[in-house]
C-alpha positions in Angstrom: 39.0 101.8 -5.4 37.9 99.2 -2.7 37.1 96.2 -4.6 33.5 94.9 -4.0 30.5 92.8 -5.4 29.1 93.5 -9.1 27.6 96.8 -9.6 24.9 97.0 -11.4 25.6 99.7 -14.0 23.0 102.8 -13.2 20.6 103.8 -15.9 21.6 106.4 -18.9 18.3 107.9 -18.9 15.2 108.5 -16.4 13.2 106.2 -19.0 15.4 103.3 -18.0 14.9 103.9 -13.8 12.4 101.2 -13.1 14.4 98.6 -14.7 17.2 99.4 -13.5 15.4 99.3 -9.4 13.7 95.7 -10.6 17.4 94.7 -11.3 18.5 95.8 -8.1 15.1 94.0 -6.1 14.0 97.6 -5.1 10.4 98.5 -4.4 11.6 102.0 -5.6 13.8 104.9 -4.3 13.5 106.7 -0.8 15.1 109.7 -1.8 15.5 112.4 1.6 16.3 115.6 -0.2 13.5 116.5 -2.6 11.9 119.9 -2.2 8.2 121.0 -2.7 7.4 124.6 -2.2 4.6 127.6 -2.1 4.8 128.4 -5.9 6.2 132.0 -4.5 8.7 130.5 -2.7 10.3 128.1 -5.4 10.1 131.1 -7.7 12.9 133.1 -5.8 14.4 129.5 -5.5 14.9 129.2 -9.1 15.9 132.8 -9.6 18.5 132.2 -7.3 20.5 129.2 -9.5 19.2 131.0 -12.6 21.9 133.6 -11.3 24.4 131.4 -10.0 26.0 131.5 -13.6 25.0 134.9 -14.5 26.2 137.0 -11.5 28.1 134.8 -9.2 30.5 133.8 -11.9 30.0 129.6 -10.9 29.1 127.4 -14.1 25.5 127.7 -14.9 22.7 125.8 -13.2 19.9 125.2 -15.4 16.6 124.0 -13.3 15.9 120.4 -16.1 13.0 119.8 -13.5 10.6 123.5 -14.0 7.7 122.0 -14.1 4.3 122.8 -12.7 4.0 120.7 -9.2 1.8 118.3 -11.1 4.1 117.2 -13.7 6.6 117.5 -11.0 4.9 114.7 -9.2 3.8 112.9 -11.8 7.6 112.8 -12.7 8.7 111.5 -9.2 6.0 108.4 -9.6 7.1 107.7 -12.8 11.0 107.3 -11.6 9.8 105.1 -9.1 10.0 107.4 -6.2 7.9 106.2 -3.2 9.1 108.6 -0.7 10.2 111.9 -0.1 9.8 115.0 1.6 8.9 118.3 0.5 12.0 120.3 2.3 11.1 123.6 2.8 13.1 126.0 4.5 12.8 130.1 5.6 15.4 132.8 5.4 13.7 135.3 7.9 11.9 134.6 11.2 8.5 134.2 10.7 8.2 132.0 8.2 8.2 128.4 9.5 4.9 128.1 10.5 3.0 129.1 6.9 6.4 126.6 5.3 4.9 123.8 7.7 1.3 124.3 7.0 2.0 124.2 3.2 4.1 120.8 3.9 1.2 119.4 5.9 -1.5 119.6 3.2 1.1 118.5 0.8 1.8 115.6 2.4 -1.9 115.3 3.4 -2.6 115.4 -0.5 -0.3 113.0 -2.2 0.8 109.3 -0.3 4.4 109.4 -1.1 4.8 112.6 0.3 6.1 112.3 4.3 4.9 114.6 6.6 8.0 117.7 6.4 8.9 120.3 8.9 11.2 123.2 9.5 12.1 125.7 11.9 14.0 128.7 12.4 16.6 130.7 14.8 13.7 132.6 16.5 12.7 133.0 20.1 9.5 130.4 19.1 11.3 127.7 17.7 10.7 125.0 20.3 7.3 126.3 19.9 7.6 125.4 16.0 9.1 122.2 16.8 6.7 121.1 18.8 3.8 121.6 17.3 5.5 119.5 14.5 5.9 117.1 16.1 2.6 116.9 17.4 1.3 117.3 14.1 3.0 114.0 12.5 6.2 115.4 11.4 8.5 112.5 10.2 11.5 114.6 8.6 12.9 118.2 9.5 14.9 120.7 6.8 17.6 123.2 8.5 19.5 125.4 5.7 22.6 126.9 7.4 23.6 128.7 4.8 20.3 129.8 4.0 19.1 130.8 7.2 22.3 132.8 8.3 22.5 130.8 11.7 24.7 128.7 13.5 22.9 125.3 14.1 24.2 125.3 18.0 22.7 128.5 18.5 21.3 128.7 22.2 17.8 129.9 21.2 17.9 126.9 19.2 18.7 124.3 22.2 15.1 123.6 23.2 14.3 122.3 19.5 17.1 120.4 19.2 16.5 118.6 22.3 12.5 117.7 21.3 13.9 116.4 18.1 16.5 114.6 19.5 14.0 112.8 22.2 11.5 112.1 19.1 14.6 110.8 17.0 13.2 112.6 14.0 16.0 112.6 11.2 17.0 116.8 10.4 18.7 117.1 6.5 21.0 119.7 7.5 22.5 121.9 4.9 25.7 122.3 7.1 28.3 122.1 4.3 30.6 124.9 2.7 29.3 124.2 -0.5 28.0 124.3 -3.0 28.0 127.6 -1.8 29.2 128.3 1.7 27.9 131.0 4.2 28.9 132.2 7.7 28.0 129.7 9.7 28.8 126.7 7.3 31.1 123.7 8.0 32.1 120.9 10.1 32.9 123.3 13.7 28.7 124.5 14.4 27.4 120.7 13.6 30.4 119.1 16.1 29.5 121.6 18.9 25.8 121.1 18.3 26.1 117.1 18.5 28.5 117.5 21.6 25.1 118.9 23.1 22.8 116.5 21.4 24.9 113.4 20.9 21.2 111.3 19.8 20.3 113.7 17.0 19.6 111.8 13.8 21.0 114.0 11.3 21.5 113.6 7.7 24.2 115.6 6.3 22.8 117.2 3.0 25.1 117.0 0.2 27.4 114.9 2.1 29.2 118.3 4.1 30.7 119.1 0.2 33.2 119.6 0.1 34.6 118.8 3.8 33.4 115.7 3.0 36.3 113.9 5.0 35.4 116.2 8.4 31.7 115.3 7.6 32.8 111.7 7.7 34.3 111.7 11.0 31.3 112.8 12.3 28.9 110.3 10.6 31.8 107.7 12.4 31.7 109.0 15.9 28.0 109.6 16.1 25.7 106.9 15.5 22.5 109.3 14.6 24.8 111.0 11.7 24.0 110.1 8.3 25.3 111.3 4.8 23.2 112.3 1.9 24.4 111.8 -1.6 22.8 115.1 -3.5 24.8 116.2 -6.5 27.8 114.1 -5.0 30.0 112.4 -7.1 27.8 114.3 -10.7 29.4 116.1 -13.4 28.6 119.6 -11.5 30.2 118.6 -8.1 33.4 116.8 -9.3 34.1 119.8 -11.6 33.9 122.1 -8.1 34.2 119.7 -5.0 35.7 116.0 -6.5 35.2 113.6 -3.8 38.9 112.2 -2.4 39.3 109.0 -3.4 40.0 108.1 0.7 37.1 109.3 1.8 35.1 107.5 -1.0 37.2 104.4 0.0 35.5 105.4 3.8 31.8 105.1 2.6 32.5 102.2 1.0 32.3 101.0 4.7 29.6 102.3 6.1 26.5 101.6 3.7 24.2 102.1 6.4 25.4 105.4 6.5 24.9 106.9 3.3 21.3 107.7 1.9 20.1 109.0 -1.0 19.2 112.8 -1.9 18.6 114.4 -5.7 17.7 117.8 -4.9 15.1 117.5 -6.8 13.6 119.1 -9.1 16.3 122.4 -8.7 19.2 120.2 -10.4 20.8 121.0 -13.5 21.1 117.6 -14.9 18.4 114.5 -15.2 17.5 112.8 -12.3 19.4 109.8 -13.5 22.5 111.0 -14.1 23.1 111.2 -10.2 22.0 107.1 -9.7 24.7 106.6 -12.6 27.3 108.6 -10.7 26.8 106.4 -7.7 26.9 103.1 -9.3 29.8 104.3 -10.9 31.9 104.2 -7.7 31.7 100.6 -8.1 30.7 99.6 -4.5 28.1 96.7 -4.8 24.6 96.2 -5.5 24.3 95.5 -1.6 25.6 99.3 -1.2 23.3 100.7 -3.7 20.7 99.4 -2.4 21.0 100.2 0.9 21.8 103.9 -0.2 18.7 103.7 -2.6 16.1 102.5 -0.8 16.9 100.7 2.9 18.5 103.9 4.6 16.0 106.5 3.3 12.9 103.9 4.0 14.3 103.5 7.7 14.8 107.5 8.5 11.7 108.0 6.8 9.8 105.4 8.8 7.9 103.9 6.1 5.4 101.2 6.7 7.8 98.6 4.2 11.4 99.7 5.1 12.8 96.6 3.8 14.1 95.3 0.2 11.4 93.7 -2.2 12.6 91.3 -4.8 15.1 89.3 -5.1 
């Protein structure tokens, strides 16, 4: 383990969050992967990990977060959560536009929300994009995996080109796992950053697990970001363990590494994944900076910087 400054310990239980952030100096937690959906939506969401035990023979994934949205956002402000997105994503062509509406009047609806987007392999998805971006959009979702597209499709080159002139951060779910699909991995996001070199992209789950390829990009590119959703919990070190060299790697590059949850479809407590990280043992600077500082800046909030001492 790279040796660095004290680590604060991370919290055993959700109740113990905000003390925890007022130990740290933090205003709260900028977390970039949190997702709010049309209640129809989320249901097939949840149906999907409610199966990932049952029928795809991974360990079981229980949802700890199934909560109406109100509690669920009640549960955010209570964890000290100032920011997030709402992350929605389509599977089909058609979809976007009704996903983005429903992430508009969310965002318009509660202050911590930030204005969400996504868009889709389909002849309108400049279109999509720009309208998006017209409309205040400070955050876009792409699920590879999901979707069942290569992100450097060439229907797709307009889009990426308005987003990479309005240097909007994209969470891309490019990684192989959890579970991987036929366009997953390191190769599609490399050829589609060869074309767009100034995309802002934040790697969802941190590329798990080719975390180390994932790296390399975040290295080369200076857009490239990695998110820390389910890495380094009790569920991802059992499938995916994270090499202690590349850990050793993100040691180095705080200002790359930002904080995701995955929110509410996790199947552990919010604060088990904040323990995880401090766990690495990398400095309160680092935690900080993952917590709050990185997610604040991509998410251009109004008081990007650290409160406290």
């Amino acid at each position: 383990m790279v040796a660095a400054e004290f680590t604060t310990p991370g919290p055993p239980t959700d109740a113990e969050i905000p003390a925890y952030l007022r130990a740290l100096g933090l205003p709260g937690l900028a977390d970039v992967h949190v997702h709010f959906m049309p209640h129809n939506v989320l249901e097939k969401v949840w149906g999907f990990f409610d199966r990932v035990g049952e029928d795809l023979g991974a360990a079981p994934w229980p949802i700890t977060y199934r909560l109406p949205e109100s509690e669920r956002i009640a549960t955010l402000r209570a964890l000290g959560v100032r920011a997030y997105p709402t992350l929605n994503y389509p599977h089909r062509a058609g979809m976007a536009g009704w996903l983005n509406d429903y992430s508009w009047d969310f965002a318009a609806a509660h202050p911590e929300a930030v204005p969400s987007a996504t868009f889709f392999a389909e002849p309108d998805a400049a279109e999509t994009v720009r309208a998006a971006l017209a409309g205040g959009a400070r955050i876009f979702k792409v699920h590879v995996q999901v979707g069942e597209f290569s992100p450097d499709a060439s229907m797709l080159d307009e889009a990426w080109g308005l987003i990479e002139a309005a240097q909007v951060p994209v969470v891309i779910h490019a990684g192989s796992g959890p579970h991987g699909g036929s366009f997953t991995g390191p190769a599609p996001v490399r050829r589609l950053l060869e074309a767009h070199p100034g995309l802002v992209l934040v790697i969802a789950h941190a590329g798990m697990p080719e975390y180390a390829e994932f790296t390399d990009l975040a290295e080369e590119y200076p857009g490239v970001h990695l998110d820390t959703t389910m890495v380094g919990t009790d569920y991802a070190e059992a499938i995916a363990p994270v090499p202690t060299a590349v850990l050793e790697r993100w040691a180095g590059m705080p200002d790359k590494i930002v904080l995701g949850s995955d929110f509410p479809n996790i199947p552990h407590p919010y604060a088990h994944q904040l323990r995880a990280l401090a766990g690495w043992g990398l400095g309160d600077a680092w935690m900080r900076a993952v917590l709050w500082e990185n997610g604040a800046r991509l998410m251009r909030l109004p008081d990007a910087g650290v409160g406290g001492a």
